[in-house]
Structure formats: C-alpha cells, structure tokens
C-alpha positions in Angstrom: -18.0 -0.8 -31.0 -17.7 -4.6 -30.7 -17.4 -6.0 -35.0 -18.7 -9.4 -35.8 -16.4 -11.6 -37.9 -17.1 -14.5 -40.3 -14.7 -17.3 -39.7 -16.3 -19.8 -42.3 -13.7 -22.2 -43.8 -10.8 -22.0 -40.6 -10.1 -25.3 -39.1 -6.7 -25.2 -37.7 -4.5 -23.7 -35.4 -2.7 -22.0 -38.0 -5.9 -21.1 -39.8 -7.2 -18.8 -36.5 -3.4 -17.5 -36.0 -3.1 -15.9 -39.7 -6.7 -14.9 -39.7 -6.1 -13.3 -36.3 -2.7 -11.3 -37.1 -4.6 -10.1 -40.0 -7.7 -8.9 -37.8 -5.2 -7.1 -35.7 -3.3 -5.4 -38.8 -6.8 -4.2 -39.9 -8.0 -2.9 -36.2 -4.9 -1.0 -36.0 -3.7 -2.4 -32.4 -0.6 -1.3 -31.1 1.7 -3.6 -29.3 4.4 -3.4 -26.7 3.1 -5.4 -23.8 5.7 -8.4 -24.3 4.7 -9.1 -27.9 6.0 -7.5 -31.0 3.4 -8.2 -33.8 0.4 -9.1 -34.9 1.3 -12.6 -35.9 3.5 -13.2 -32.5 0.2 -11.7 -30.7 -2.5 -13.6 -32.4 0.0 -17.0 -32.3 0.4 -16.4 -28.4 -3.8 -16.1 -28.0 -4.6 -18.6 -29.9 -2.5 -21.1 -28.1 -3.1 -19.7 -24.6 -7.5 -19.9 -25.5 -6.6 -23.3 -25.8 -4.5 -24.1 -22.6 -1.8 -24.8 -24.6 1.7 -23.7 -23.8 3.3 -21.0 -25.4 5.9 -23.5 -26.7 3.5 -26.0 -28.0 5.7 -27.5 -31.3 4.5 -26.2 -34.4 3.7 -29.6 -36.1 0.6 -29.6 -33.6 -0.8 -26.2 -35.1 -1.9 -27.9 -38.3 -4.0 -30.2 -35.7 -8.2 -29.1 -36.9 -10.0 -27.6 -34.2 -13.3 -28.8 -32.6 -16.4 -26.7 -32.9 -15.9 -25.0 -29.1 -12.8 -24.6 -29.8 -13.0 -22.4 -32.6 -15.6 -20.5 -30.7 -13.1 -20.6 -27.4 -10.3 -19.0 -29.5 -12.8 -16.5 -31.5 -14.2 -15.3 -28.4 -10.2 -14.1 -27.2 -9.5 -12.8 -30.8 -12.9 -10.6 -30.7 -12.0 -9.7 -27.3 -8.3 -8.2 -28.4 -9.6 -6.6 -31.1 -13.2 -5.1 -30.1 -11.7 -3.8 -26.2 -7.8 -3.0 -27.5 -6.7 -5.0 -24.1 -3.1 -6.2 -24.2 -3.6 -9.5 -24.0 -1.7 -10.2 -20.8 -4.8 -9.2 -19.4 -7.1 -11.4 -21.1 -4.9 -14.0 -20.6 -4.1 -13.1 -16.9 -0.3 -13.7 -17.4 3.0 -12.4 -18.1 6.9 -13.1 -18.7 9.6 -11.5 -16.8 13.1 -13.2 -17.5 11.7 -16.3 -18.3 9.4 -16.2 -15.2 5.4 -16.6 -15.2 3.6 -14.1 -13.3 -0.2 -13.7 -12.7 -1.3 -10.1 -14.5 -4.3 -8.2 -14.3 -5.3 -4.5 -14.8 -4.1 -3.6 -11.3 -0.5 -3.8 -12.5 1.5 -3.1 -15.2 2.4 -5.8 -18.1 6.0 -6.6 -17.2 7.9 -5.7 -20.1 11.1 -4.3 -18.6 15.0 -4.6 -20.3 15.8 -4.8 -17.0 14.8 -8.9 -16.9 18.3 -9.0 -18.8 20.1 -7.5 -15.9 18.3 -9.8 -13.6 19.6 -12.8 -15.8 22.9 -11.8 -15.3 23.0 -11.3 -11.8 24.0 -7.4 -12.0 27.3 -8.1 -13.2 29.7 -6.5 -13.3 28.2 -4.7 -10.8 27.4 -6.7 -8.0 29.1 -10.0 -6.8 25.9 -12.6 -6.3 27.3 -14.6 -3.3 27.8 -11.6 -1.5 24.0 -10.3 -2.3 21.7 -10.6 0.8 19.1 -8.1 0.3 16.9 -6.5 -2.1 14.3 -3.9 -2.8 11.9 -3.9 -5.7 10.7 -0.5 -5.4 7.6 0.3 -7.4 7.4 -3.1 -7.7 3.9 -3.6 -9.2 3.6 -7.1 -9.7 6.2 -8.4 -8.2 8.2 -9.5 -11.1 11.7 -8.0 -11.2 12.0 -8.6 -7.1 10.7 -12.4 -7.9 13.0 -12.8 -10.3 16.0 -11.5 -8.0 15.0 -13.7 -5.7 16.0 -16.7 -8.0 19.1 -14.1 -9.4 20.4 -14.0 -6.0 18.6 -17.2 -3.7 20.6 -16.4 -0.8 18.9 -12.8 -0.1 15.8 -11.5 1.5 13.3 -9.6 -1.1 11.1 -6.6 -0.6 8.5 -5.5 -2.5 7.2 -2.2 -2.1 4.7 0.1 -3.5 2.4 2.9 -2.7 -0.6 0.6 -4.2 -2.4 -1.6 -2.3 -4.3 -3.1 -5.6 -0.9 -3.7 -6.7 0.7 -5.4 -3.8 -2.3 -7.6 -4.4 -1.1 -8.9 -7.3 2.5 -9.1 -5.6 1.1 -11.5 -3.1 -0.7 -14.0 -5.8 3.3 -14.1 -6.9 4.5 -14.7 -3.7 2.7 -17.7 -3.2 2.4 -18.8 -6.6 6.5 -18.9 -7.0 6.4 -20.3 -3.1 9.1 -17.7 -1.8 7.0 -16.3 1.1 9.9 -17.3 3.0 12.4 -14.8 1.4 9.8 -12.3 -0.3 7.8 -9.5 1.7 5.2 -6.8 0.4 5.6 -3.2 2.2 2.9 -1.0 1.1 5.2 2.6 1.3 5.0 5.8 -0.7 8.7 5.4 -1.8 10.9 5.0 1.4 8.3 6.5 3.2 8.3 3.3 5.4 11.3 1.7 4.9 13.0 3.8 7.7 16.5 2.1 8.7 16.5 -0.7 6.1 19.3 -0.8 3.6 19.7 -3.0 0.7 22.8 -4.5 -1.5 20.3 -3.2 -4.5 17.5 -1.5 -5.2 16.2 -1.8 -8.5 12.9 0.5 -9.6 10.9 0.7 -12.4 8.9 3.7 -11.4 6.5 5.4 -13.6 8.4 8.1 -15.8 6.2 8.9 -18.9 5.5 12.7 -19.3 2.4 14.5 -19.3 3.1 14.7 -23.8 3.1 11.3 -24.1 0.4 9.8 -21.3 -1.9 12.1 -23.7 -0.7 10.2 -26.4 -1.6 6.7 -24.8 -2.8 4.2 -27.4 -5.9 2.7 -26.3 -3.7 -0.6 -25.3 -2.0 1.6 -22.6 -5.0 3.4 -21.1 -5.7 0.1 -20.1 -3.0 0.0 -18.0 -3.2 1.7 -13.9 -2.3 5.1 -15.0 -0.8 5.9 -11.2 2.3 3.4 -12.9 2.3 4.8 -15.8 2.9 9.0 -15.3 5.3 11.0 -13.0 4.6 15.2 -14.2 5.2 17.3 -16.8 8.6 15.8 -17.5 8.2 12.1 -16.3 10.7 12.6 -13.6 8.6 13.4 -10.8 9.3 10.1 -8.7 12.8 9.7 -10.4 13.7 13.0 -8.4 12.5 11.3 -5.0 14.5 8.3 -5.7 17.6 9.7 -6.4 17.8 11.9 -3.3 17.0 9.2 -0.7 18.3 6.0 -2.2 21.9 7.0 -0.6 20.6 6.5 2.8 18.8 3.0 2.3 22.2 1.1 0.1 24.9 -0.6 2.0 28.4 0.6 1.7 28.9 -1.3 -2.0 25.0 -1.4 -2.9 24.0 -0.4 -6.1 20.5 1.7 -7.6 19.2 0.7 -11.0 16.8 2.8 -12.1 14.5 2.4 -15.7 13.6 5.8 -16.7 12.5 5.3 -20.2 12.3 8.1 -22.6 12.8 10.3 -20.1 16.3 9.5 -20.3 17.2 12.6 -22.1 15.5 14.9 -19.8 17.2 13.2 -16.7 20.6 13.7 -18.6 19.9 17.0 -18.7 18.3 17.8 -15.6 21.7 16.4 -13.9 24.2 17.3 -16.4 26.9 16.5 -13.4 25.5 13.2 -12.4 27.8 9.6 -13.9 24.9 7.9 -14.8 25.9 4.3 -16.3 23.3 3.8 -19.1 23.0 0.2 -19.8 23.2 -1.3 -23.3 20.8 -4.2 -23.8 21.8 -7.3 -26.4 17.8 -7.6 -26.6 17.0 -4.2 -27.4 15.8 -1.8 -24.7 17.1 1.6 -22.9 16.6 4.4 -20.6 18.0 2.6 -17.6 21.1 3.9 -15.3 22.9 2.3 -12.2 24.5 4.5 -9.3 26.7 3.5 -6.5 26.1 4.7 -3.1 29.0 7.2 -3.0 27.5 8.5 -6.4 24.5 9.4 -5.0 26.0 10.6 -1.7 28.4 13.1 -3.9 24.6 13.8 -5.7 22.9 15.1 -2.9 25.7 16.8 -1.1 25.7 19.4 -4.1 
C-alpha cells in the first residue's frame, strides 16, 4: 500500500539521506543487494536521483536542493519504500569488483564474494599470462565474466545461460564495457551446448537457495528472477549438474569455482569424500569452493 510522506523543512542532501535511512528503518526493508544499511542505501539513492556519482565528496551534500529536486529524490525514496525493490533496480545499475553494470529485474543484483577472486586474478590458483579462456556459467548479467575479461585481457569470455531475458542484459554489458571482441553470450542449459569447448576456468554462480529459504524470501528478493534464485529441495540441484560435467569442458590445469551459498553445508555433506577448497574472503562472504580438473575427474569416476 503506497504511504505518503511529509518532507516539510528538508533542504539538503544530507537532509533527504537521514530522513530516508529513517523511512527505511521504519518500513522494515531488508538489504543485501550491494548495500548494507539503511543510511548506505538511502545515501546511494539519493545521490544516484540526482545523477550524481556515488563518490560525489561529502562537502557537496550540505549543498540545498531545488524544488524538482526534492521531488526527483522523493519520488526514488517512496519508490524503495512503497514497492520493497532493491534499488539496483530502480536505479538500473550495479557494482561487480569495481565494475558498472546495467541491472534490471531480468537478472540478479550482482552481489557475489567472488568479485574478490576476480581482483586477484585466481591466485594462487591460476597463473594470469597463461589464462586464455573463460566461461561464466550462469552468468546472468554478465558481470563476473566482464570482469575476467579485464582480470585476464588476454582471454576469450563466454557467457552462458539457460535465459534468454538474461543474456539480454549480458549483451547491454557487452557493448557497454566494449569487449564484443573477446566476450560472447551462449544461450545453453548448463553445458548443454558447449559440446567440445574447454576453458582454463569456469567460474558459476548458479542458483543454490533451497526450497526453506525461497519460502522465506523477503519481499526485496521476490523481486529478483526466481529461475536464479532456487535449485530443489536442498539448493543443490544445478550444483550436482556442474560438478559432474565440468571435468570434461577444463583444460589439463583449468580450475572450477563454484558459489554455493548456504548450501555449503549440505554440499559438504552430500560429498563427504570430495577436497573442496572453501575460500576465505578479507571482505566477508562464503559458500564458495574451487576444484581442479583431476579432482573432479577422481569425483565422477567414483
């Protein structure tokens, strides 16, 4: 039910940021779309309303605003609060490891630990001269394969997905970061046609959240293209699929990174046999493994 607000007496930038964190406390959003809090949240809209960047110096934010300004940056408040949209969505943009990507509800909000990995080139795993192809599988928007592409600029990039809507979006990335040259969309259910290729990495973010917690969506996350967000009863559906054909599609020393969430525990246990190497993030983040090719060759030979 969309809620009216009186905004009397707010001038500045500052003014619509604390008045909008403290909208957000009282609609009880949720968060976890690339912003932490309320005040991060409400300091991020407010700026973006305004085409300002997100790094605009604070010593602007006491600047007063004009009349359709205020109602500019009211109108995206209302919007966040009234609809529960992540605001990636309202804004049409999101970050992947310092990247810009153009976002809307056919693709997830990037939000992925896995952008720290990117920044360090996969080491110690993966030497980045000697990187010359990729596969971003599940890829959504685009982002983590983009963002190889400048990890590794050497290497060819593909970006596959069993959406269409999604591989959309992909493309608006493609061109926008100018890498048509290097980065291709394949619209594929999973290796299904990717027959013969193989890649120095594949990287995934598949959709692993069980059928208990994609009940349990907050309204911010129903926003979201459900067919990314759920994989069964124990979010390990697609995670299965991977793990049993990736072998066949790395090169000799190619690696699989895989983000598996919360479903972590449940994979662990599923494969009690399996060396998974969970990563630990310096930014905070979990749930994602890396296998070598002769890991997952001893894993489907049992």
């Amino acid at each position: 039910m969309s809620k009216d607000f009186e905004i009397a007496g707010l001038n500045t930038l500052t003014d619509f940021m604390r008045w909008g964190a403290s909208r957000f406390v009282e609609a009880g959003l949720t968060y976890g779309h690339g912003l932490s809090s309320p005040l991060d949240e409400s300091v991020y809209l407010v700026l973006r309303s305004l085409n300002l960047p997100v790094d605009t110096p604070e010593i602007y934010w006491s600047s007063a605003l004009t009349e359709s300004e205020k109602q500019s940056v009211l109108a995206t408040l209302k919007r966040r609060i009234n609809e529960k949209i992540p605001a990636a969505y309202i804004t049409r943009e999101g970050w992947f490891a310092g990247l810009q990507f153009y976002i809307d509800e056919r693709v997830l909000v990037p939000r992925s630990p896995i952008a720290e990995l990117v920044e360090k080139q996969f080491s110690p795993w993966l030497e980045a001269e000697e990187v010359e192809s990729v596969l971003d599988l599940c890829t959504g928007s685009g982002c983590i394969g983009i963002a190889c592409a400048y990890a590794f600029p050497y290497a060819q990039i593909d970006l596959s997905d069993v959406s269409e809507e999604a591989l959309q979006v992909a493309e608006i990335n493609i061109e926008q970061h100018d890498l048509r040259q290097r980065v291709s969309s394949i619209h594929s259910d999973l290796f299904e046609q990717l027959q013969g290729r193989q890649y120095d990495l594949i990287v995934s973010n598949p959709p692993y959240v069980d059928q208990e917690d994609m009940q349990a969506l907050s309204p911010e996350f129903q926003h979201e293209p459900q067919l990314g967000l759920g994989s069964g009863d124990d979010g390990l559906d697609i995670t299965r699929k991977i793990l049993h054909e990736a072998a066949t599609h790395l090169t000799e020393n190619g690696i699989l990174v895989v983000e598996v969430g919360n479903s972590q525990y449940a994979l662990m246990e599923l494969y009690p046999d399996v060396p998974f190497k969970w990563i630990e993030f310096e930014r905070g983040g979990d749930g994602v493994f890396i296998l070598t090719k002769q890991e997952l060759q001893n894993f489907c030979s049992n």
